[in-house]
C-alpha positions as CSV (number, residue, x, y, z in Angstrom):
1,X,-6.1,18.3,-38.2
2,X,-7.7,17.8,-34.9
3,X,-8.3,14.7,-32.9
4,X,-11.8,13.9,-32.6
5,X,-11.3,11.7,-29.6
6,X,-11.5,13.7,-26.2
7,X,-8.9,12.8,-23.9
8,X,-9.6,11.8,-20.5
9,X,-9.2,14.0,-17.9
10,X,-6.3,13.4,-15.5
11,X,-7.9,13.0,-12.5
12,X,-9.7,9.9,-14.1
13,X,-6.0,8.0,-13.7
14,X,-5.3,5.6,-11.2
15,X,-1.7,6.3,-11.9
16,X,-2.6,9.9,-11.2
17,X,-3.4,9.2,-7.8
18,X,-1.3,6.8,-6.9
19,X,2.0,9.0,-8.2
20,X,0.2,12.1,-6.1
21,X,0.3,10.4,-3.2
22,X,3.6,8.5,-3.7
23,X,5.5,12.0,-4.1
24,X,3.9,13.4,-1.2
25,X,4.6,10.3,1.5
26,X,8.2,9.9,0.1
27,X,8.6,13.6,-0.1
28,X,8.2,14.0,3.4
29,X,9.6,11.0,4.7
30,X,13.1,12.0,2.5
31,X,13.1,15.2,4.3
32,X,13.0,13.0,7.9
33,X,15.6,11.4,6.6
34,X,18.1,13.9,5.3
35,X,17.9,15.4,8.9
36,X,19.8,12.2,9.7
37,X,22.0,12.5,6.8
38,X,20.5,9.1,4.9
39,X,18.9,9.0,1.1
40,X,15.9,6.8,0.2
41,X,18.5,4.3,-1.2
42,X,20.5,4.5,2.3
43,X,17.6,3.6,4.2
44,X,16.4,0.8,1.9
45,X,19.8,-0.7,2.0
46,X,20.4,0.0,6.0
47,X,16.8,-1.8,6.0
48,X,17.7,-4.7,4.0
49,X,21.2,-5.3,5.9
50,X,19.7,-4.6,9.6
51,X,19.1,-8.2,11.3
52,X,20.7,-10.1,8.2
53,X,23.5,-12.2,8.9
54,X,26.1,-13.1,6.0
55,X,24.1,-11.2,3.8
56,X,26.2,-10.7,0.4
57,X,27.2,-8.2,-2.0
58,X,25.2,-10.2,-4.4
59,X,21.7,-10.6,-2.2
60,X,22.0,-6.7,-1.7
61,X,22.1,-6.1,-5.3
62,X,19.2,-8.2,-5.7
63,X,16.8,-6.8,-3.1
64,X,17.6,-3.5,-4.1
65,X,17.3,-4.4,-7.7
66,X,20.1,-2.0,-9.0
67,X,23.3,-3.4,-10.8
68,X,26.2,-4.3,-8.8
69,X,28.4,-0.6,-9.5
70,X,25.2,1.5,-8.1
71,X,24.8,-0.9,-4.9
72,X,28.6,-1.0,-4.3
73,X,28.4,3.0,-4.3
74,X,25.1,2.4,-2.0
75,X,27.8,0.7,0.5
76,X,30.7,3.0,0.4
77,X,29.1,5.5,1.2
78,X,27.4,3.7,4.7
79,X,30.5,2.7,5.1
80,X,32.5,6.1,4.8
81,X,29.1,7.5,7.5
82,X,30.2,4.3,10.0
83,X,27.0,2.6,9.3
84,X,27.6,-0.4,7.3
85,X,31.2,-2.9,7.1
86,X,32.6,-5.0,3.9
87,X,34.6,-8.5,5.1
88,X,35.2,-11.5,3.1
89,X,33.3,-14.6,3.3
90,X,34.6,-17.1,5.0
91,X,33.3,-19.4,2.7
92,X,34.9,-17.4,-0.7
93,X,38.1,-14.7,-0.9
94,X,36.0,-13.1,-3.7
95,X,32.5,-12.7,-1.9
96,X,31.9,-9.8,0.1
97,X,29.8,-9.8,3.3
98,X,28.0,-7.2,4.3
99,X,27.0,-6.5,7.7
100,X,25.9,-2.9,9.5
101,X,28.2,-1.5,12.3
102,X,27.1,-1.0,15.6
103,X,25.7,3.0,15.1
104,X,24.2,1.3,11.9
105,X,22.4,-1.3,13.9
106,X,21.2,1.8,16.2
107,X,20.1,4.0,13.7
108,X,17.7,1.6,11.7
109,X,14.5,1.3,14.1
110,X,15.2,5.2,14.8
111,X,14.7,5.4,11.0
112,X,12.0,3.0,11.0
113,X,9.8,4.7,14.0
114,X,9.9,7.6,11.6
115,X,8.8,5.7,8.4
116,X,6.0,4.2,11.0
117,X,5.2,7.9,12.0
118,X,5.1,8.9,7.9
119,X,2.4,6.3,7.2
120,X,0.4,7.2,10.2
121,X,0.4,11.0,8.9
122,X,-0.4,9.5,5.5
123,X,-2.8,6.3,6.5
124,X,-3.8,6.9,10.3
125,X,-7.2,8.4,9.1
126,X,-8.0,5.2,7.8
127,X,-9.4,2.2,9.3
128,X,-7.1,-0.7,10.1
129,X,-9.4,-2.8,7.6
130,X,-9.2,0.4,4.7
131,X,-5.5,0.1,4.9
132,X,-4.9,-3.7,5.1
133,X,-7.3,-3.5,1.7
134,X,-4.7,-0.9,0.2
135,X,-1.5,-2.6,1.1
136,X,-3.0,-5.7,-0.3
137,X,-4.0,-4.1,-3.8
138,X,-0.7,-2.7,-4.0
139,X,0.8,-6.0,-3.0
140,X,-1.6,-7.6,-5.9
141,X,-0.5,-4.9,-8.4
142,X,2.9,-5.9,-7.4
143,X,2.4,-9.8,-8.0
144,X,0.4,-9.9,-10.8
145,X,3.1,-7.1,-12.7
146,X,6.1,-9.4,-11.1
147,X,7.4,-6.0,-10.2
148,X,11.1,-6.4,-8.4
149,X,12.8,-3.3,-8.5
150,X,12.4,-1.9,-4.7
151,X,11.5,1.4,-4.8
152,X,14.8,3.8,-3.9
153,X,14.4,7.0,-5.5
């Protein structure tokens, strides 16, 4: 028996759209990023970590939104690259702080100039205003979902 009901067509999708262009800016801005040997995830965490100070195993785990073994992975590997360091808090033997070495420290606004160039590829063909309008609808959709999971993958 057949459906009587005619789907929509995909194209008619927000979702669509938004995933379309999603995989296309963090397709290309992973590639910029493997040249430098960093993942999404790297980058988001070198990110969070660059200009923090006493910035905690814990507060990591919660900006990244991932559980405390898949952040801890996350670190070791910065760490094993020379990019990030683990030391105890002064104020507790059992927290950890996290802080990014000094190659870590110079590697994050080289990083960052190239996300800045990946938007401008994406967005430079729109008008300050059209993008401001976007980033605040995203920001909106963000909000009003209470979506917290950064996005790493």
């Amino acid at each position: 028996m057949h459906n009587s009901i005619k789907p929509s067509n995909l194209e008619s999708h927000i979702g669509f759209w938004l995933r379309f262009v999603s995989n296309q800016v963090s397709s290309r801005f992973d590639q910029h990023l493997s040249a430098h040997d960093i993942s999404m995830t790297e980058w988001v965490a070198l990110r969070t970590l660059y200009g923090a100070t006493n910035e905690t195993h814990s507060s990591l785990i919660n900006a990244l939104g991932m559980t405390k073994g898949a952040a801890s992975k996350i670190i070791s590997r910065l760490e094993t690259k020379g990019l990030a360091r683990r030391s105890l808090s002064a104020n507790s033997l059992r927290e950890q702080v996290l802080s990014l070495t000094d190659e870590g420290n110079k590697l994050v606004p080289q990083l960052a100039l190239i996300a800045d160039e990946n938007d401008a590829f994406f967005f430079g063909h729109l008008s300050a205003l059209e993008q401001d309008g976007l980033r605040a609808l995203m920001q909106k959709l963000v909000a009003h979902h209470q979506l917290t999971q950064v996005p790493t993958t």
